[in-house]
N, C-alpha and C positions, 0 to 999 in steps of 0.2 A: 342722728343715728341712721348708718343706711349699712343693710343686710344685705347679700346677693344670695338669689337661690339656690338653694340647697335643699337634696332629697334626704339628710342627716337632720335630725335632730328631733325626732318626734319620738311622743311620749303616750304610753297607753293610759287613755281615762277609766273607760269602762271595756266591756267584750263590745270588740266592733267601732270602736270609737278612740281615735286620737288624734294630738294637737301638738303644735309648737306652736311656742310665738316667736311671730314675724318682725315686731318692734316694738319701742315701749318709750314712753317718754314720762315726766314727770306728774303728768293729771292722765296718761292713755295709756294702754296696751291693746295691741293687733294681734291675735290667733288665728291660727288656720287650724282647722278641725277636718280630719276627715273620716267620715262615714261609711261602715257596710250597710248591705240592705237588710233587715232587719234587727240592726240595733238600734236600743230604746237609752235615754237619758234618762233615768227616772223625776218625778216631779220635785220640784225643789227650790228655793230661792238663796241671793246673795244681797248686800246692798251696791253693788256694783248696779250702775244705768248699761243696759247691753246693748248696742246697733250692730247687727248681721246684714249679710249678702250670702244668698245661696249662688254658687258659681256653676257647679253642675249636681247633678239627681234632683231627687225629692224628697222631700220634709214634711210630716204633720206637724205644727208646731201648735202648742196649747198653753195661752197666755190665761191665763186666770180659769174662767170660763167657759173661752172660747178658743175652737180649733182651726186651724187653716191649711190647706195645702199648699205648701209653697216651692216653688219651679224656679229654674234656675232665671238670675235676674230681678226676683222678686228681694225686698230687704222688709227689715223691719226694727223696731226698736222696744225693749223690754227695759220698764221702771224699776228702779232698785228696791229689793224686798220683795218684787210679785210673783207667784207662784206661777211656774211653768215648768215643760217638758215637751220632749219628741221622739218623735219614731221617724227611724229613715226610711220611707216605702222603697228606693232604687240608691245605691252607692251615689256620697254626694260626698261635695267640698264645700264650705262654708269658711266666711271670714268672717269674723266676730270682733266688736273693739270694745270694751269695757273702759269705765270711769265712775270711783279713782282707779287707779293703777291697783291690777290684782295680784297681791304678795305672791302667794302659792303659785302665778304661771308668771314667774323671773325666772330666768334660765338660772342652775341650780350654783350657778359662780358671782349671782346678783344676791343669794339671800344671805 
């Protein structure tokens, strides 16, 4: 699958927060998320495994636990079923890749 960029196609999550996905294959899916400064994802889990890259702002993110501030550049990886959440301190864009592949973010001609 290969996408070309596009400022079409994003969809509201929460206030402050939305995504499309970028691509998707048969064990992955790639979203792009992007963030106001002060919106929150409330705390939650999936059994999705998640790998992120913060690309620009900044991120509290809070895995179980524990909190981190994360800058753009910084990544990370979150285990399927673990409890987390964030706050965006500055407007940010984030790529996120889940596995398995997440039903609910197939573009709405995939379900």
């Amino acid at each position: 699958m290969l996408r070309k960029f596009s400022n079409n196609g994003y969809k509201k999550v929460l206030d402050g927060i939305e995504q499309k996905t970028l691509a998707y294959g048969d064990k992955t899916l790639m979203v792009e998320f992007r963030l106001q400064q002060g919106a929150a994802l409330p705390l939650h889990s999936h059994p999705h495994e998640q790998t992120g890259y913060l690309v620009t702002g900044r991120l509290r993110l809070t895995v179980g636990e524990d909190s981190h501030d994360v800058l753009p550049g910084d990544s990370w990886c979150i285990a399927g079923n673990m409890p987390h959440c964030a706050e965006c301190l500055e407007e940010a864009v984030a790529i996120e890749v889940f596995s398995p592949v997440r039903e609910d973010y197939l573009p709405d001609y995939r379900r």
